[in-house]
PQR file with spaces between the fields and no chain letter, atoms N, CA, C, O and H, PARSE charges and radii, in Angstrom:
ATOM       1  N    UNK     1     -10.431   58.176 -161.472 -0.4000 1.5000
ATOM       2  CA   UNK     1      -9.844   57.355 -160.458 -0.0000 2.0000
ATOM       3  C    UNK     1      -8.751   56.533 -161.110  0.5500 1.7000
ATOM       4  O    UNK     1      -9.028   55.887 -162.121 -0.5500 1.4000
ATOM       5  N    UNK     2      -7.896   56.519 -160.756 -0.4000 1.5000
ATOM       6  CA   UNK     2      -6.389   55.892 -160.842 -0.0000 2.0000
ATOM       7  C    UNK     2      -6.620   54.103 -160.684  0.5500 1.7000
ATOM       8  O    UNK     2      -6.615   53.279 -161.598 -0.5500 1.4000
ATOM       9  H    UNK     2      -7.671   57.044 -159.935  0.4000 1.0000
ATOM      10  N    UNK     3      -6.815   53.863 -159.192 -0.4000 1.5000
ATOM      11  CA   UNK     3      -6.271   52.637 -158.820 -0.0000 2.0000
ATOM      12  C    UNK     3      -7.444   52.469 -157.947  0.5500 1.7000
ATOM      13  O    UNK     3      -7.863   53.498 -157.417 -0.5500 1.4000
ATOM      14  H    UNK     3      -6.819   54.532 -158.449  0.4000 1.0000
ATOM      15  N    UNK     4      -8.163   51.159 -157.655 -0.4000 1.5000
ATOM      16  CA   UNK     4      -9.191   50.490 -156.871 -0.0000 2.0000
ATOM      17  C    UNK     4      -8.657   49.713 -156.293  0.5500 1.7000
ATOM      18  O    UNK     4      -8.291   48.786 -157.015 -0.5500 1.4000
ATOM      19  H    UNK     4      -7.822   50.323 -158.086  0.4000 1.0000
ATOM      20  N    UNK     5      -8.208   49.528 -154.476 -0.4000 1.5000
ATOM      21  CA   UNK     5      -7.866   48.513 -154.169 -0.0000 2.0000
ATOM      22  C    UNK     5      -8.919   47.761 -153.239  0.5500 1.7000
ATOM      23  O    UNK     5      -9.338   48.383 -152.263 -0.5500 1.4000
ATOM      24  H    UNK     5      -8.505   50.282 -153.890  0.4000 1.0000
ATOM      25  N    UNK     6      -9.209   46.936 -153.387 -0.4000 1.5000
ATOM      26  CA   UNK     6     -10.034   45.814 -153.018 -0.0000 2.0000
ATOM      27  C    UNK     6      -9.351   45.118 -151.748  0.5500 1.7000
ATOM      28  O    UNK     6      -8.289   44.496 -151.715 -0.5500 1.4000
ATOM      29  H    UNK     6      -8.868   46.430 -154.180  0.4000 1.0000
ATOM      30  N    UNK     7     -10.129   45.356 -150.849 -0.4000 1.5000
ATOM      31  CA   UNK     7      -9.471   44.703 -149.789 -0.0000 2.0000
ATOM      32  C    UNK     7     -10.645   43.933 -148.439  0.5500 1.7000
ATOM      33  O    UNK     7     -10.980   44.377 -147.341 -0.5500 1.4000
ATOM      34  H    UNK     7     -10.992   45.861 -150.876  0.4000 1.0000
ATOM      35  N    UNK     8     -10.920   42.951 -148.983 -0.4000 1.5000
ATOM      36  CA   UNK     8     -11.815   42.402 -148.400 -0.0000 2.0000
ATOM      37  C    UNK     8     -13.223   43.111 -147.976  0.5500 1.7000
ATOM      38  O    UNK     8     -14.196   42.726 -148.624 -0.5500 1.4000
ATOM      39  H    UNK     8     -10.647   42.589 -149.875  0.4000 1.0000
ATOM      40  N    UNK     9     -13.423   43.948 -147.123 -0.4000 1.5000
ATOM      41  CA   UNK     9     -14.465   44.456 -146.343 -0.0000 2.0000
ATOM      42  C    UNK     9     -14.407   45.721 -146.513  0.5500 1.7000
ATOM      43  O    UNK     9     -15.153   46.511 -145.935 -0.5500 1.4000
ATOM      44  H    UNK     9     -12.633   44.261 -146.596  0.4000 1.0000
ATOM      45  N    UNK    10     -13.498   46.042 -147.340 -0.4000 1.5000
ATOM      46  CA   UNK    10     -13.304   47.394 -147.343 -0.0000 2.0000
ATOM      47  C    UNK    10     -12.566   47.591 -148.800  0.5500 1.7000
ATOM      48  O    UNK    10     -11.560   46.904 -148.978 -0.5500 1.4000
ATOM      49  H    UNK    10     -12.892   45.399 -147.809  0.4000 1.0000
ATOM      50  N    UNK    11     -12.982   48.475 -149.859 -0.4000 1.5000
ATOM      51  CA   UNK    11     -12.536   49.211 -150.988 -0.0000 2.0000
ATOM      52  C    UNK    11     -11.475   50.816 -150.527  0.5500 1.7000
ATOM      53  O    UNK    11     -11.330   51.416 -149.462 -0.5500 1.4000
ATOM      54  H    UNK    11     -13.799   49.033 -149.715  0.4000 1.0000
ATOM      55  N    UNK    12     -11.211   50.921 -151.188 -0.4000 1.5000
ATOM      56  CA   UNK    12     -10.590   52.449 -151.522 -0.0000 2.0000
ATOM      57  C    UNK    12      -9.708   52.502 -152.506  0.5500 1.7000
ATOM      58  O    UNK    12      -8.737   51.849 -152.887 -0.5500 1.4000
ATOM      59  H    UNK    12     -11.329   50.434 -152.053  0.4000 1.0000
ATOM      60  N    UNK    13     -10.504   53.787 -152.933 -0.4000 1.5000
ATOM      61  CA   UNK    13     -10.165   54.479 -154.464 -0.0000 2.0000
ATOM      62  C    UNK    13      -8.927   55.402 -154.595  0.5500 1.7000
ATOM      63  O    UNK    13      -9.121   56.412 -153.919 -0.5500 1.4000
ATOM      64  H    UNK    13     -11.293   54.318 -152.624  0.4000 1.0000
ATOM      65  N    UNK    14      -7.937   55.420 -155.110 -0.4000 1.5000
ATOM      66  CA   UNK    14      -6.848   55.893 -155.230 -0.0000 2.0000
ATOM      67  C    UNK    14      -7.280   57.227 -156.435  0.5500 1.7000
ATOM      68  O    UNK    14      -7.291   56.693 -157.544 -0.5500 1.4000
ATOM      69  H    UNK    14      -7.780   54.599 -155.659  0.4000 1.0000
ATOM      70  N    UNK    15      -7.585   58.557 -156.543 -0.4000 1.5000
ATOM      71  CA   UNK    15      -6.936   59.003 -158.226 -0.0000 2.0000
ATOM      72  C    UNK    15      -6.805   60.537 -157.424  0.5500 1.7000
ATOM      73  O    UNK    15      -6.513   60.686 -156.238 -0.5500 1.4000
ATOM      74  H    UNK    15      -7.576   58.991 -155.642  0.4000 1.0000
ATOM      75  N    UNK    16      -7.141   61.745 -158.532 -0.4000 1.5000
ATOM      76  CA   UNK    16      -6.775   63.163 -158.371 -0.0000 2.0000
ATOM      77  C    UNK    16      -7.845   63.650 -158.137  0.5500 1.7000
ATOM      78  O    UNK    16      -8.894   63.160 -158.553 -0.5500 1.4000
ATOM      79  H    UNK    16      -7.378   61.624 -159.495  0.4000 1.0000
ATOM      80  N    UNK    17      -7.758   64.965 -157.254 -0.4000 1.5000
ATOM      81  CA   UNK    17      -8.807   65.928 -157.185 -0.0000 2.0000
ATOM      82  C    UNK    17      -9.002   66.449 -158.110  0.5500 1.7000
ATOM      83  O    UNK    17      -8.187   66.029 -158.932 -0.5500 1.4000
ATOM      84  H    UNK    17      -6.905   65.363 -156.916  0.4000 1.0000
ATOM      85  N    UNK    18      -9.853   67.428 -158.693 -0.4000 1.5000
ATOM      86  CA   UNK    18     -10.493   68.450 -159.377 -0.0000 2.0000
ATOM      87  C    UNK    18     -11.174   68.994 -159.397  0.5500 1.7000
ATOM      88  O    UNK    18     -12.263   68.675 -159.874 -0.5500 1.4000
ATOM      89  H    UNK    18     -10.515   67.769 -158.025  0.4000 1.0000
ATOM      90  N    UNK    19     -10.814   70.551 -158.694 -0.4000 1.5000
ATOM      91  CA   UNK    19     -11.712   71.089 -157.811 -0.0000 2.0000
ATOM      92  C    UNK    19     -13.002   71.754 -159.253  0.5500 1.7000
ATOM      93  O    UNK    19     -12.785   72.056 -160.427 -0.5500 1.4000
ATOM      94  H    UNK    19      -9.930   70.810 -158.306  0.4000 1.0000
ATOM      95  N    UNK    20     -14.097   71.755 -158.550 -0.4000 1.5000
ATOM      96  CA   UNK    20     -15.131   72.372 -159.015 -0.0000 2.0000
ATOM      97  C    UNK    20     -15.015   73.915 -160.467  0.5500 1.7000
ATOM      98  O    UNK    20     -15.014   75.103 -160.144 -0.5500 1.4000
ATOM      99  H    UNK    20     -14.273   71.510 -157.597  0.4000 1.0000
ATOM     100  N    UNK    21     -14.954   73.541 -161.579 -0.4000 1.5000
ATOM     101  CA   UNK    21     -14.643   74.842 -162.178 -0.0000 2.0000
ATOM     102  C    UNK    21     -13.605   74.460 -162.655  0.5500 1.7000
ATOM     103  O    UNK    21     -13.409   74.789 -163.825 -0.5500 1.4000
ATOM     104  H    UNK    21     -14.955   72.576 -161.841  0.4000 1.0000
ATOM     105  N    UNK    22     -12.423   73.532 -161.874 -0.4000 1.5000
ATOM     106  CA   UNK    22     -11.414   73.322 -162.886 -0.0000 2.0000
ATOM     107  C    UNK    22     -11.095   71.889 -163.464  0.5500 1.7000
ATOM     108  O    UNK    22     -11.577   70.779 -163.237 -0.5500 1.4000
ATOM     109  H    UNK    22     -12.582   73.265 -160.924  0.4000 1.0000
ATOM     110  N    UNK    23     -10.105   72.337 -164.294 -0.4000 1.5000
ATOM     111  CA   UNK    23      -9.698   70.664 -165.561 -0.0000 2.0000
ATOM     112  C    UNK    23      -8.670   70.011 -165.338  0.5500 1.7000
ATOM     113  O    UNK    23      -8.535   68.900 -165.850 -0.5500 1.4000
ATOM     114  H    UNK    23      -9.713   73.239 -164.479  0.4000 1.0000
ATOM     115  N    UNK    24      -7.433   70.711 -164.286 -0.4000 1.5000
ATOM     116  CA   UNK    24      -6.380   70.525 -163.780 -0.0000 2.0000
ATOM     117  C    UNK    24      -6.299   69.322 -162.257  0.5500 1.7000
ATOM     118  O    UNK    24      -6.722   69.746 -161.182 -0.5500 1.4000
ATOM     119  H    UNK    24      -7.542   71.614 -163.870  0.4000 1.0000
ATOM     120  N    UNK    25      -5.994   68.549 -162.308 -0.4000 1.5000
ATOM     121  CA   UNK    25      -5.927   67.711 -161.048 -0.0000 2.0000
ATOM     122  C    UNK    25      -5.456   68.425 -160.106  0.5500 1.7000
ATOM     123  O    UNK    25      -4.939   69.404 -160.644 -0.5500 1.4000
ATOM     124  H    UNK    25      -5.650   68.205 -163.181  0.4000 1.0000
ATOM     125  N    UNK    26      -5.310   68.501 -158.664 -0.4000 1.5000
ATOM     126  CA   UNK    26      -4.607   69.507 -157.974 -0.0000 2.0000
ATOM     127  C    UNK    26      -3.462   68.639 -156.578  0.5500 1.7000
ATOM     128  O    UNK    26      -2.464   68.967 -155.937 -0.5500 1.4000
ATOM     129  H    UNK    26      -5.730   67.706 -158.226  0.4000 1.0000
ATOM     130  N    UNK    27      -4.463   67.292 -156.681 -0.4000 1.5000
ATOM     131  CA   UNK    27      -4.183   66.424 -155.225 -0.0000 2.0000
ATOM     132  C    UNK    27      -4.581   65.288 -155.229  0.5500 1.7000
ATOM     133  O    UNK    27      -5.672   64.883 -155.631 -0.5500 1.4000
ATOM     134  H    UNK    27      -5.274   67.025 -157.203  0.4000 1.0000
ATOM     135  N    UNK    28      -3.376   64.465 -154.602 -0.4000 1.5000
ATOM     136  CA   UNK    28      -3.853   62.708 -154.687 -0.0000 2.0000
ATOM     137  C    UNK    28      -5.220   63.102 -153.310  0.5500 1.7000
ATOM     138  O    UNK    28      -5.441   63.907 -152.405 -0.5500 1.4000
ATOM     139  H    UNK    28      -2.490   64.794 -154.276  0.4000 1.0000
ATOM     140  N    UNK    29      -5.822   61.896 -153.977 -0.4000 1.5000
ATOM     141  CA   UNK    29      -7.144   61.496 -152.659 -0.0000 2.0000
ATOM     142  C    UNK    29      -7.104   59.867 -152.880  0.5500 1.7000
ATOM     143  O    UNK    29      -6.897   59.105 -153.824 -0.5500 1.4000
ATOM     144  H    UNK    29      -5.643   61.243 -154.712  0.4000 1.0000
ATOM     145  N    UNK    30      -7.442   59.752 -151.379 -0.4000 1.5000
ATOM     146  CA   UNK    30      -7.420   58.297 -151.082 -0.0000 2.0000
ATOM     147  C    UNK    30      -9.193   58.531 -150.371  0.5500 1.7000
ATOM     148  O    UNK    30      -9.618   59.274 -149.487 -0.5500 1.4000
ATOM     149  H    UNK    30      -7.610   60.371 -150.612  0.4000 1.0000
ATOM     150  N    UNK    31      -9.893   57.459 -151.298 -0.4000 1.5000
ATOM     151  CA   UNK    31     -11.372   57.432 -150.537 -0.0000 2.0000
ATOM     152  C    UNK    31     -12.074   56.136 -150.368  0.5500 1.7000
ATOM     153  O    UNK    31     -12.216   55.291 -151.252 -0.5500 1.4000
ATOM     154  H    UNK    31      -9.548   56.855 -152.016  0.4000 1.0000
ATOM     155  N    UNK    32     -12.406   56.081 -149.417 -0.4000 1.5000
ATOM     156  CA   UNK    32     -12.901   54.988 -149.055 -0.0000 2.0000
ATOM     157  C    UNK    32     -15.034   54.481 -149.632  0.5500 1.7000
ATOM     158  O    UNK    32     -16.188   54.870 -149.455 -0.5500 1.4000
ATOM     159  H    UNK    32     -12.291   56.768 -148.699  0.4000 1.0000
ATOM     160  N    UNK    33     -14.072   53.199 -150.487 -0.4000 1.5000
ATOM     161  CA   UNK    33     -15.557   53.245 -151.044 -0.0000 2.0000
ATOM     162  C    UNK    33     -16.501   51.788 -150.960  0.5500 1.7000
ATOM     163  O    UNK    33     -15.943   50.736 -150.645 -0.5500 1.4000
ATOM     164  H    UNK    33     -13.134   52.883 -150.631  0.4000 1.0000
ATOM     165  N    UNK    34     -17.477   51.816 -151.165 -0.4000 1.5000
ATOM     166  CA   UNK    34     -18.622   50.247 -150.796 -0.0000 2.0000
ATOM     167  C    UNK    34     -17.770   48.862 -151.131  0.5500 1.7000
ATOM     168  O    UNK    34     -18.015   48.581 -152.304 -0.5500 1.4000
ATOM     169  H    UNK    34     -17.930   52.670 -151.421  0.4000 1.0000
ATOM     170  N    UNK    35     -17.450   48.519 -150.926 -0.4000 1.5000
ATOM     171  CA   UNK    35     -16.468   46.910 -150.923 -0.0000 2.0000
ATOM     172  C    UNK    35     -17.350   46.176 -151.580  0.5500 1.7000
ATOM     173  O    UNK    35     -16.745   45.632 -152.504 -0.5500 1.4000
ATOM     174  H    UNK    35     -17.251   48.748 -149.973  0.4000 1.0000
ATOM     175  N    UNK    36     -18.885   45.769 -151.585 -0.4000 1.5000
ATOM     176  CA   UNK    36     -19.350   45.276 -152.181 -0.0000 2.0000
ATOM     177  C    UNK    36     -19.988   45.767 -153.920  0.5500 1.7000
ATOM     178  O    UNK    36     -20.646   45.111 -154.728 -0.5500 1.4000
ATOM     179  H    UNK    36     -19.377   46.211 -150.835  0.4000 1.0000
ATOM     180  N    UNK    37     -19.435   47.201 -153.989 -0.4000 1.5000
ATOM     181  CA   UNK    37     -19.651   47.638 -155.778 -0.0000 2.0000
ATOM     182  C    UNK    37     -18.784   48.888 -155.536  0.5500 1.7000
ATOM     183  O    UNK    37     -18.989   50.099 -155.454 -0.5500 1.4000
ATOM     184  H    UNK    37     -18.901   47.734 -153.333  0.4000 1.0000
ATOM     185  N    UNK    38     -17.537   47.912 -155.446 -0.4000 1.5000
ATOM     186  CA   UNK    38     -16.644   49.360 -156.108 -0.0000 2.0000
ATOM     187  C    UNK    38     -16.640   49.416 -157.562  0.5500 1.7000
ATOM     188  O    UNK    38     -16.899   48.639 -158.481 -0.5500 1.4000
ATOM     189  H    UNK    38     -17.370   46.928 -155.513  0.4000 1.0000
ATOM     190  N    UNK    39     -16.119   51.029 -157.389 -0.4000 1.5000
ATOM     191  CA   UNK    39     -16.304   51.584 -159.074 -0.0000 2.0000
ATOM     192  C    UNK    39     -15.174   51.065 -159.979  0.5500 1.7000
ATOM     193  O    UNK    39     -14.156   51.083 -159.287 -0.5500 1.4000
ATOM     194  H    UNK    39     -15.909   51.660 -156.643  0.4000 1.0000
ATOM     195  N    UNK    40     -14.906   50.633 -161.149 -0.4000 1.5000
ATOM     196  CA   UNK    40     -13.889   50.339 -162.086 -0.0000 2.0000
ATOM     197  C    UNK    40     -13.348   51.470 -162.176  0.5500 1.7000
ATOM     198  O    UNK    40     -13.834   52.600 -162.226 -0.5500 1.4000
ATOM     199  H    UNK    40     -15.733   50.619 -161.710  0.4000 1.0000
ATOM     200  N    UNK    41     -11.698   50.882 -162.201 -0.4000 1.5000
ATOM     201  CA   UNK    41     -10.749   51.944 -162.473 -0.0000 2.0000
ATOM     202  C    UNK    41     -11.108   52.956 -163.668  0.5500 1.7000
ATOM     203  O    UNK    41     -11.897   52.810 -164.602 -0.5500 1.4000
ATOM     204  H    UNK    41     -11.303   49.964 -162.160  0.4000 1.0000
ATOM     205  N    UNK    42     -10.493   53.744 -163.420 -0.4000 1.5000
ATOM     206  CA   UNK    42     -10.763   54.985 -164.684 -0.0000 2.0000
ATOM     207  C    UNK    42     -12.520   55.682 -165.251  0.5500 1.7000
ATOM     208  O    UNK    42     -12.962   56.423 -166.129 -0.5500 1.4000
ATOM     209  H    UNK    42      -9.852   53.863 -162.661  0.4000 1.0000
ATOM     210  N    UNK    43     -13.068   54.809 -164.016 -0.4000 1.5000
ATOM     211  CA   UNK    43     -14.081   55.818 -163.581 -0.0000 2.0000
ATOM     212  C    UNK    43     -14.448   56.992 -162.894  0.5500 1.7000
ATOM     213  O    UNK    43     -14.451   56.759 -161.686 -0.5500 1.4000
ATOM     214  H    UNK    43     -12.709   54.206 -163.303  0.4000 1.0000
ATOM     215  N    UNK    44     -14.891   58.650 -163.262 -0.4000 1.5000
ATOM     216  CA   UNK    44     -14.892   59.178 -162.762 -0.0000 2.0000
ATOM     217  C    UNK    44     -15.831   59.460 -162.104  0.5500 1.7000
ATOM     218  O    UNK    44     -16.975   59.718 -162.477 -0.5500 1.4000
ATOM     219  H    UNK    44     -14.889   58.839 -164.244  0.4000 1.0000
ATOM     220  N    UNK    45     -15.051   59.399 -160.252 -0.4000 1.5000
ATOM     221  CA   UNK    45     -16.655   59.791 -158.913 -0.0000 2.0000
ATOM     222  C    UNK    45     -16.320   60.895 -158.689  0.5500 1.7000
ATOM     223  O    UNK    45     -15.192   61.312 -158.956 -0.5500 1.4000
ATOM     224  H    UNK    45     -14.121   59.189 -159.950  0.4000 1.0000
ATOM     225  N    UNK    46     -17.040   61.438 -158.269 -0.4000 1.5000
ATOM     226  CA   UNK    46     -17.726   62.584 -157.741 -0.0000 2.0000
ATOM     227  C    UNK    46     -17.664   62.412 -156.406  0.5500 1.7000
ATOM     228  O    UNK    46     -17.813   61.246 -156.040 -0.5500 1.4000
ATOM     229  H    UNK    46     -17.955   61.100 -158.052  0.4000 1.0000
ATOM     230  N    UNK    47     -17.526   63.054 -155.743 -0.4000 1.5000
ATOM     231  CA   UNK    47     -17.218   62.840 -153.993 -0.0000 2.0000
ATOM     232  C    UNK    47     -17.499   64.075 -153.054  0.5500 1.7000
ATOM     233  O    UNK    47     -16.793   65.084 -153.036 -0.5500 1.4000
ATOM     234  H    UNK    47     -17.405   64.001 -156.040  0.4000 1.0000
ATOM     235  N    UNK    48     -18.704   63.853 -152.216 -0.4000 1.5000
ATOM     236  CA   UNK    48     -18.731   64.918 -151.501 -0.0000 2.0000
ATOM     237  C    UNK    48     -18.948   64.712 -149.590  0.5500 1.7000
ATOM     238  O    UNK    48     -19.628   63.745 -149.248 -0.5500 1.4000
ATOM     239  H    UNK    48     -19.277   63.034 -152.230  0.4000 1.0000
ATOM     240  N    UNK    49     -18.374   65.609 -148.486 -0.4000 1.5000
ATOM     241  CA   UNK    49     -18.218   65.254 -147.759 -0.0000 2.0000
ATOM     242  C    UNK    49     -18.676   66.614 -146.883  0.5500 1.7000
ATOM     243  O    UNK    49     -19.048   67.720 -147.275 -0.5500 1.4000
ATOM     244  H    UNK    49     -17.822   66.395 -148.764  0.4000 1.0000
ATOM     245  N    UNK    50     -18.517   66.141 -145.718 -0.4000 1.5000
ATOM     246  CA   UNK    50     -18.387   67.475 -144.291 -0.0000 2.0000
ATOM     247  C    UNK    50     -17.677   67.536 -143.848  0.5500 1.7000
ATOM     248  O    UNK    50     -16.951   66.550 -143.976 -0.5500 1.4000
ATOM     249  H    UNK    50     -18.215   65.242 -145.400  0.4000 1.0000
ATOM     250  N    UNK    51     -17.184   68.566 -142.994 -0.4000 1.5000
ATOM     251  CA   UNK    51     -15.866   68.600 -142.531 -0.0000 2.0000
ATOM     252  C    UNK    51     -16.027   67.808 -141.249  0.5500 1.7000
ATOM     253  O    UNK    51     -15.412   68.578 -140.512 -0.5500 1.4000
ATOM     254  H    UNK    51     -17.773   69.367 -142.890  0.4000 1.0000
ATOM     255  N    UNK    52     -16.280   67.164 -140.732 -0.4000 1.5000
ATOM     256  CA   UNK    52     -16.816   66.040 -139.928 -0.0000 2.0000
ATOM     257  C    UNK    52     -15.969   64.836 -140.165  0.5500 1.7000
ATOM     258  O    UNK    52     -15.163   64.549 -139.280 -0.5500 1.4000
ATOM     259  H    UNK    52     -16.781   66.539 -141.331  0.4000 1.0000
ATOM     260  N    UNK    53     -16.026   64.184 -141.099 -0.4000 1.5000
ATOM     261  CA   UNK    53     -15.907   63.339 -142.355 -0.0000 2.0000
ATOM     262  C    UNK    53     -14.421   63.269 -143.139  0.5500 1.7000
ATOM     263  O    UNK    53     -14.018   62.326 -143.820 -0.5500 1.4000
ATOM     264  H    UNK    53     -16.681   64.417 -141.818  0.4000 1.0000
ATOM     265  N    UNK    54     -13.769   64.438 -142.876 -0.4000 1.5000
ATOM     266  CA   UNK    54     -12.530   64.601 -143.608 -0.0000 2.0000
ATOM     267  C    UNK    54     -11.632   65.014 -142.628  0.5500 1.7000
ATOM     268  O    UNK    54     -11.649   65.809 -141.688 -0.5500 1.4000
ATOM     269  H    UNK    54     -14.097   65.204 -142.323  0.4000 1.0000
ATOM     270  N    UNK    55     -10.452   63.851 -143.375 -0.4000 1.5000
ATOM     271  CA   UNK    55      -9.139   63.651 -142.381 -0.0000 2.0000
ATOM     272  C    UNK    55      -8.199   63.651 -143.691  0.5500 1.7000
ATOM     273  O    UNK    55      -8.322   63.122 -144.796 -0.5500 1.4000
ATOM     274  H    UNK    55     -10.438   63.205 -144.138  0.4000 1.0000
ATOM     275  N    UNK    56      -6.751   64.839 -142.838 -0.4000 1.5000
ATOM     276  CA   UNK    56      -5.949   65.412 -143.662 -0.0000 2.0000
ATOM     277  C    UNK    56      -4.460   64.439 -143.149  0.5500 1.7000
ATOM     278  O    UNK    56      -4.300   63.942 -142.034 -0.5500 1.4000
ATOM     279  H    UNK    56      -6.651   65.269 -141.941  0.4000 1.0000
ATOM     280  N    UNK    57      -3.523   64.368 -144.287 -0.4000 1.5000
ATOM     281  CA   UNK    57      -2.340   63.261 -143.148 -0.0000 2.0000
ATOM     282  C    UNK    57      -1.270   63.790 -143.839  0.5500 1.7000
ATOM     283  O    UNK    57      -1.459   63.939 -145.046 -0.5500 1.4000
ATOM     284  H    UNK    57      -3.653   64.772 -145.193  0.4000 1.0000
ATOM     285  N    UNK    58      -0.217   64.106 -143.403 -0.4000 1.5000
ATOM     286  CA   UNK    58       1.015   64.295 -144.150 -0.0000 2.0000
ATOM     287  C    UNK    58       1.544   63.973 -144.768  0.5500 1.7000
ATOM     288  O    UNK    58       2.222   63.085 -144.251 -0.5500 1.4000
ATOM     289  H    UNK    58      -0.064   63.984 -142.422  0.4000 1.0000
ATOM     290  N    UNK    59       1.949   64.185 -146.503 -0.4000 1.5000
ATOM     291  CA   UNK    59       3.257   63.146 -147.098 -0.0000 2.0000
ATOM     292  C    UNK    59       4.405   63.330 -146.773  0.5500 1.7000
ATOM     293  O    UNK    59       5.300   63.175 -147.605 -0.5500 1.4000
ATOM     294  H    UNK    59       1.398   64.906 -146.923  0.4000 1.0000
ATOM     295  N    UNK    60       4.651   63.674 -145.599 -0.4000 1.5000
ATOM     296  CA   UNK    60       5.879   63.430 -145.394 -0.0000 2.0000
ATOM     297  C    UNK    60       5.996   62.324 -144.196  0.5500 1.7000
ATOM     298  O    UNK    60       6.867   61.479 -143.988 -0.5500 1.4000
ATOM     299  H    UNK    60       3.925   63.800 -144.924  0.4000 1.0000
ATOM     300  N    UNK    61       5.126   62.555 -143.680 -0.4000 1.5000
ATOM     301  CA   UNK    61       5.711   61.140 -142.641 -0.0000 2.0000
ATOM     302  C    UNK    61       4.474   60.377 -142.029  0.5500 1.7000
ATOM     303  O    UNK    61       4.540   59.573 -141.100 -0.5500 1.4000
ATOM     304  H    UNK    61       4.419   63.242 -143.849  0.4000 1.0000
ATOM     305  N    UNK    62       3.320   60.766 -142.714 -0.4000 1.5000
ATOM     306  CA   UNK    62       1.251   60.002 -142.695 -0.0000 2.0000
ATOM     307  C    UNK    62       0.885   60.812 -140.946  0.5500 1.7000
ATOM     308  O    UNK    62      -0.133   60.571 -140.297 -0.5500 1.4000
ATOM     309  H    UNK    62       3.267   61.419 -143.469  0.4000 1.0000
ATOM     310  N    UNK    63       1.291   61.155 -140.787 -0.4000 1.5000
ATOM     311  CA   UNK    63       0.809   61.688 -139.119 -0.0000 2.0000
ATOM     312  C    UNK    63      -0.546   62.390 -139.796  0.5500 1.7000
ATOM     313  O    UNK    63      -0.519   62.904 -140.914 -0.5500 1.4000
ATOM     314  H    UNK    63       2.118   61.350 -141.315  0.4000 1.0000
ATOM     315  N    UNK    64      -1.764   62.335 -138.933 -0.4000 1.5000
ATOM     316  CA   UNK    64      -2.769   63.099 -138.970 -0.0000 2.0000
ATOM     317  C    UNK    64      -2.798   64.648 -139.166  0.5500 1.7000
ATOM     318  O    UNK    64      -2.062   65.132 -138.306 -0.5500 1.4000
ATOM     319  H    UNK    64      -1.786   61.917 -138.024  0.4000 1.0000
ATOM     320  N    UNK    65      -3.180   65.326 -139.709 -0.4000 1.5000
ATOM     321  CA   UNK    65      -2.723   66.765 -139.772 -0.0000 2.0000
ATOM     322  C    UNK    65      -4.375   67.613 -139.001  0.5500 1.7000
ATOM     323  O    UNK    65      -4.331   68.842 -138.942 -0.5500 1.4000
ATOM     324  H    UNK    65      -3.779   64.933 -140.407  0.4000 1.0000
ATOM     325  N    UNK    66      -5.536   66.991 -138.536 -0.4000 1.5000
ATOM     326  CA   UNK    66      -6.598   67.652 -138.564 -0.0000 2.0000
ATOM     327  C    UNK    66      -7.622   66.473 -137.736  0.5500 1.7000
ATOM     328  O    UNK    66      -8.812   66.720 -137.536 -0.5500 1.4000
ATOM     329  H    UNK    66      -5.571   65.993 -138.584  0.4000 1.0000
């Protein structure tokens, strides 16, 4: 994880993906994490989800993609 921003009631973790199997980062992720024990920067989480749960947004202009 890159960057922890702390924002009152709410955390989220800034760093890179790395998919399963590989060593290579592939994709920024922005994740939203416990406000009351977020993780220190340059800790690495583990993150798993459903497709329920996951929302895709454009860098080109943040519109929702999904």
């Amino acid at each position: 994880m890159d960057v922890v921003e702390e924002l009152g009631s709410d955390a989220y973790i800034y760093g890179r993906a790395v998919a399963t199997g590989n060593t290579v980062p592939t994709e920024t992720i922005v994740a939203r994490a416990d406000w009351r024990n977020p993780p220190a920067k340059g800790t690495v989480v583990r993150l798993s989800t459903s497709a329920d749960n996951t929302y895709f947004f454009s860098a080109e202009d943040g519109r929702r993609l999904s």
